[in-house]
C-alpha positions in Angstrom: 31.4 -32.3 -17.3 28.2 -30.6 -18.2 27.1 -27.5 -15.4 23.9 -28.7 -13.2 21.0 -26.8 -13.9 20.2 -24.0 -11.5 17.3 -25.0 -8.7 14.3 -22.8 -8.4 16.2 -21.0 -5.4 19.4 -20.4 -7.5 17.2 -18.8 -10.5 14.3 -16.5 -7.9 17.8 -15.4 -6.3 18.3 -13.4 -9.3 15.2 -11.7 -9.0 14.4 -11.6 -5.3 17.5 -10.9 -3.4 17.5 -13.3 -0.4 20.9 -12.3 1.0 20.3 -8.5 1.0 19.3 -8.7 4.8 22.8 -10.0 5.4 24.4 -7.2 3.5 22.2 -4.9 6.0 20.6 -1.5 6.4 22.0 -0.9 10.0 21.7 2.9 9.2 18.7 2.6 7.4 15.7 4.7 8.9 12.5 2.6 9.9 9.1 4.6 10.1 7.1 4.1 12.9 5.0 1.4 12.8 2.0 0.7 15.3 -1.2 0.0 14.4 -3.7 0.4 17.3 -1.1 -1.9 18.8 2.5 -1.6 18.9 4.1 -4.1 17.0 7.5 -1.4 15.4 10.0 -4.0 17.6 8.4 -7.1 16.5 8.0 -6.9 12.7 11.8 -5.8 12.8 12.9 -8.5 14.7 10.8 -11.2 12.0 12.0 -8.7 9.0 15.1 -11.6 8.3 12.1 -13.9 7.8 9.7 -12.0 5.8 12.5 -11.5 2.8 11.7 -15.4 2.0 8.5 -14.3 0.4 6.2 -17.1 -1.6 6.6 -16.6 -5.3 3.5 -15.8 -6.7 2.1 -18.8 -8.7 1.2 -17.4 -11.9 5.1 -17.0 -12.5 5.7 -21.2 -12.1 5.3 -23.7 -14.3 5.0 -27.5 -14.0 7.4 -29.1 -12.3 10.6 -30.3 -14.7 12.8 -33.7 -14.6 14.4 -32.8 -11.6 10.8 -32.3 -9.8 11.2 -28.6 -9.3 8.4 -25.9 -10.6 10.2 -23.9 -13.0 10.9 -20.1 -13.4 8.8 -18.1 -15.5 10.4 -14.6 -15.6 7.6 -12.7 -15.7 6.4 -10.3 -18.5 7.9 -6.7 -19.0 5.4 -5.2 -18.3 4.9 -6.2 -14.9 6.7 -4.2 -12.4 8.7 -6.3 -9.3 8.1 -5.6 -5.7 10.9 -5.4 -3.5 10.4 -7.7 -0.8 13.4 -7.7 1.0 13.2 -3.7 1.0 9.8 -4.6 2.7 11.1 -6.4 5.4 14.2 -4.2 5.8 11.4 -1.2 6.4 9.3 -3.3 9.1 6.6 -3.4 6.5 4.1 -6.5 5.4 5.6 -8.7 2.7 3.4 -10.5 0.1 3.6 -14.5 0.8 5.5 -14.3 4.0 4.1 -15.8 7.3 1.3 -14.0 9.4 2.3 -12.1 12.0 1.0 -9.0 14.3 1.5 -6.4 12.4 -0.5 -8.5 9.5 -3.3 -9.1 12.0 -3.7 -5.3 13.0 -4.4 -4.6 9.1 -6.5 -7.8 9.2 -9.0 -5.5 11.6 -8.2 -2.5 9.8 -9.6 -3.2 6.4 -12.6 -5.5 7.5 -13.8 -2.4 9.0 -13.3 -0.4 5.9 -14.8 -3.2 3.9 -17.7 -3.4 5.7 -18.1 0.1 5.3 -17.7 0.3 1.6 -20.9 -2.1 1.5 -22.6 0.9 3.1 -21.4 3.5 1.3 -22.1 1.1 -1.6 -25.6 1.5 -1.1 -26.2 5.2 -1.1 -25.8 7.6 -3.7 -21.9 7.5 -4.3 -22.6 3.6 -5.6 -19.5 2.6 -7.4 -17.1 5.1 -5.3 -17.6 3.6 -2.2 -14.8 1.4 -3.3 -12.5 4.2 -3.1 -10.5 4.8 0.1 -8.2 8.0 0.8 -4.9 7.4 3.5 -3.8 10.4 4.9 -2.6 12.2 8.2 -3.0 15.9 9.5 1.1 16.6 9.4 4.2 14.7 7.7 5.7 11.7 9.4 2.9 10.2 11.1 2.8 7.3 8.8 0.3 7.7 6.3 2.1 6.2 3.3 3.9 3.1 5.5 0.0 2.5 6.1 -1.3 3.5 2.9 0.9 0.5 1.4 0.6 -2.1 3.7 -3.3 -1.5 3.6 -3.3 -2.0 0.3 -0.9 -5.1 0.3 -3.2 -6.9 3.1 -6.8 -5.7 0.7 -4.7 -7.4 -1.9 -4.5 -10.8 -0.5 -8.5 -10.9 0.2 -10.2 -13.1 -2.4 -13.3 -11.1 -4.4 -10.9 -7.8 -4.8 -8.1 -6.2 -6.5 -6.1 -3.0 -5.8 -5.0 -0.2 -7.0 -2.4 1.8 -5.1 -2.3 5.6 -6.3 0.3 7.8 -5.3 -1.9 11.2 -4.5 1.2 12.9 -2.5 2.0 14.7 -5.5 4.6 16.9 -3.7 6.9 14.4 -2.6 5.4 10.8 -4.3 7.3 8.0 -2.6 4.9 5.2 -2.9 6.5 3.2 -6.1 10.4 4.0 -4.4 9.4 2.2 -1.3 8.2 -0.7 -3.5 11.4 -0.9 -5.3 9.7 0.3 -8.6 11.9 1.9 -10.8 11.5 4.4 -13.9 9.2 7.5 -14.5 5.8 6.1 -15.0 2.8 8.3 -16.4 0.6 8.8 -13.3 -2.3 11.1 -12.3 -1.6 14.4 -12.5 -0.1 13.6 -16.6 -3.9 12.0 -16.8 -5.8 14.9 -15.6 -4.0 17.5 -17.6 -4.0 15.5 -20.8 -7.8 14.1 -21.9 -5.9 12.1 -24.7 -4.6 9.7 -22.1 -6.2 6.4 -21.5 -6.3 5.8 -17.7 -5.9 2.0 -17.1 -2.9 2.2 -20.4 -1.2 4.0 -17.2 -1.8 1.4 -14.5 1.2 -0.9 -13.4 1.0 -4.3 -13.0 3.1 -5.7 -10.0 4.1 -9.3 -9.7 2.1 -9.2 -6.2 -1.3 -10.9 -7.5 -4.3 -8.6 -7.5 -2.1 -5.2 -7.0 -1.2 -2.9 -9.1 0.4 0.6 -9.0 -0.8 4.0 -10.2 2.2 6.5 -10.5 1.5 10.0 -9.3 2.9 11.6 -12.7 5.2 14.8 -13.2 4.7 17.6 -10.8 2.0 20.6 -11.3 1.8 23.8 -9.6 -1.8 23.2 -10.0 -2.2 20.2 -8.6 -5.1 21.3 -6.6 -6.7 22.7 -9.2 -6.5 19.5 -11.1 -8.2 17.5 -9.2 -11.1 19.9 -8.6 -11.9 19.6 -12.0 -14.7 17.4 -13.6 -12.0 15.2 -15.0 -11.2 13.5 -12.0 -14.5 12.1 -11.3 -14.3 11.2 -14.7 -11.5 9.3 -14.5 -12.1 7.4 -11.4 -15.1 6.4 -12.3 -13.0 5.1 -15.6 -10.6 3.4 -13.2 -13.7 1.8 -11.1 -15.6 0.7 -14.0 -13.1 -1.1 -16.1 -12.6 -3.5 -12.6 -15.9 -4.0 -10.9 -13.8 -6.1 -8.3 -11.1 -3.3 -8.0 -10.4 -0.5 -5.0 -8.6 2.0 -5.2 -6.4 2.9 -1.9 -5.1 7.2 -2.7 -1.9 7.8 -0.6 -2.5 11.2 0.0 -0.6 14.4 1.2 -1.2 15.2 4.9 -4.0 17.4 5.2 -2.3 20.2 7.2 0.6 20.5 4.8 -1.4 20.3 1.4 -4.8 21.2 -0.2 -5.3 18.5 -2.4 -6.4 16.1 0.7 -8.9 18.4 1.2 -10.5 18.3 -2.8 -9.6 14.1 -2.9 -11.6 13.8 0.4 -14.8 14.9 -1.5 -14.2 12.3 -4.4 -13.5 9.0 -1.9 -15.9 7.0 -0.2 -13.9 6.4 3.0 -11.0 8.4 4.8 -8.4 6.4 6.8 -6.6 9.3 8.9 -3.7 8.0 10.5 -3.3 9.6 13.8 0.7 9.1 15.4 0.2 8.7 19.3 3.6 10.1 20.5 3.1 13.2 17.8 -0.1 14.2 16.7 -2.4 16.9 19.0 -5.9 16.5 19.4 -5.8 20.0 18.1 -4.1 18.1 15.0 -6.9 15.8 14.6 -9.6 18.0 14.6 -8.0 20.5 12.0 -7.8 17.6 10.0 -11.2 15.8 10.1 -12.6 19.6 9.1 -10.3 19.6 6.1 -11.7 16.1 5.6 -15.2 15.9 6.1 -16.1 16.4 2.6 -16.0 13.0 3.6 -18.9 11.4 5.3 -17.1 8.3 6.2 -13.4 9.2 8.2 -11.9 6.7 10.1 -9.1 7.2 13.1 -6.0 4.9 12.8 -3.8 4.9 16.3 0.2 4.5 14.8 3.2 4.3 16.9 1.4 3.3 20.2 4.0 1.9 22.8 4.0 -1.7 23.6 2.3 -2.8 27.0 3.0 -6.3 28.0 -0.3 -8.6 28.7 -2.6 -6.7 27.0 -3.2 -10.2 25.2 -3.4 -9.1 21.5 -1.6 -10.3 18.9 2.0 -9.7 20.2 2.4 -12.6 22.4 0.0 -15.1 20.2 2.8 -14.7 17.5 5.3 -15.5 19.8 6.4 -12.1 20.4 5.2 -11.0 24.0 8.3 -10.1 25.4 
């Protein structure tokens, strides 16, 4: 007897692994997660859910004999998000089911569109689609928003992303996506005028996002990025897309200088400010090291749940 062909399920098993929630990260730590509303309980209790992701279209074909879409594995050079590491982390998964936390970065990029448009019409033109995440000290979040920023900007229609991973003293963004390897990334393409920027961008298999590595570690990193070749290359990076934005995950602003230089190349700061951590001393240290920025925006994380305060907790199904 001839062996069935695999289902569509059986062959995106090997690539997304659907039962990794089962195996469990019990131990695993989960960054804080509040977004102007507290929603750290409720995306872990739906994170079992969100590791059934969609599979993005472009990697389906027409459906076979048996009525199924087949699986395209997708080309090499497109990297593979890890969206059952997304859900394990609380975090928004591409293709999975609105929920609240979704909503609160709904809010929180409509405002930093509308801005760009602004910005858009003074004198930094094309850089207003540039947007820098950062925080005044570690651990209040800035990278867990950085990322799901980005993954909600990627699922708007006109745009496309590009995440860069500016913490250039400890660069985490590509690990949390599951991405693999030593990639060439900034800091390589600012010490080396020989290298094409977009040869270094990374496609992901999330449609409209791709990844920008933040590339082998420099003592002057700082230094780097004051130089003319960074505005250079952004506005490389901006003019090979007009429809792209590029999202900097950067280091907090209290800890590291390069904020500080990054801040006067960006169109927009998002400052993530943690509400059981951060001083208002904190934030005001950190908007001066920012405000070579005209445009800096306050992001509440971590803010404790209060039942009936009628946003999107209980909508979803999640007010308790």
């Amino acid at each position: 007897m001839s062996a069935r062909p695999e289902s569509l399920i059986e062959r995106a098993a090997r690539v997304y692994d659907f039962n990794a929630h089962l195996r469990g990260r019990a131990d695993a730590p989960v960054e804080a997660v509040a977004v102007e509303e507290p929603v750290a309980a409720r995306v872990q209790d739906a994170a079992p859910t969100g590791t059934l992701a969609a599979i993005p279209a472009e990697f389906l074909s027409d459906s076979d004999d048996d009525g199924l879409d087949e699986w395209i594995a997708p080309p090499s050079d497109v990297a593979m998000i890890d969206r059952t590491m997304l859900a394990e982390m609380g975090m928004l998964v591409p293709g999975a089911p609105v929920g609240a936390l979704a909503e609160e970065f709904r809010l929180v990029k409509r405002q930093l569109l509308l801005t760009a448009r602004i910005v858009a019409e003074g004198p930094l033109r094309q850089r207003a689609r540039t947007i820098l995440v950062g925080s005044g000290k570690p651990g209040e979040g800035k990278t867990f928003c950085a990322i799901n920023l980005a993954i909600s900007l990627a699922a708007e229609r006109d745009v496309e992303i590009l995440l860069v991973d500016a913490d250039f003293a400890k660069p985490d963004v590509l690990a949390r996506l599951g991405v693999d390897g030593e990639h060439t990334g900034l800091l390589d393409i600012l010490a080396d005028a020989r290298i094409d920027p977009e040869a270094c961008v990374i496609r992901t298999d999330v449609p409209q996002l791709s990844l920008l590595a933040a590339g082998k570690r420099s003592h002057s990193d700082t230094e780097l990025l004051a130089s003319a070749r960074t505005g250079e290359v952004l506005d490389r990076l901006l003019a090979a897309n007009p429809k792209r934005i590029i999202v900097f995950d950067s280091p907090p602003a209290l800890a590291a200088s390069p904020a500080s230089v990054l801040a006067l190349l960006v169109g927009q700061v998002m400052l993530v400010v943690r509400a059981d951590r951060t001083t208002e001393g904190d934030v005001q240290e950190a908007v001066q090291l920012l405000d070579g920025c005209d445009e800096i925006h306050l992001v509440l994380n971590a803010v404790s749940y209060e039942p009936g305060r009628g946003r999107f907790g209980s909508y979803y199904g999640r007010g308790e």
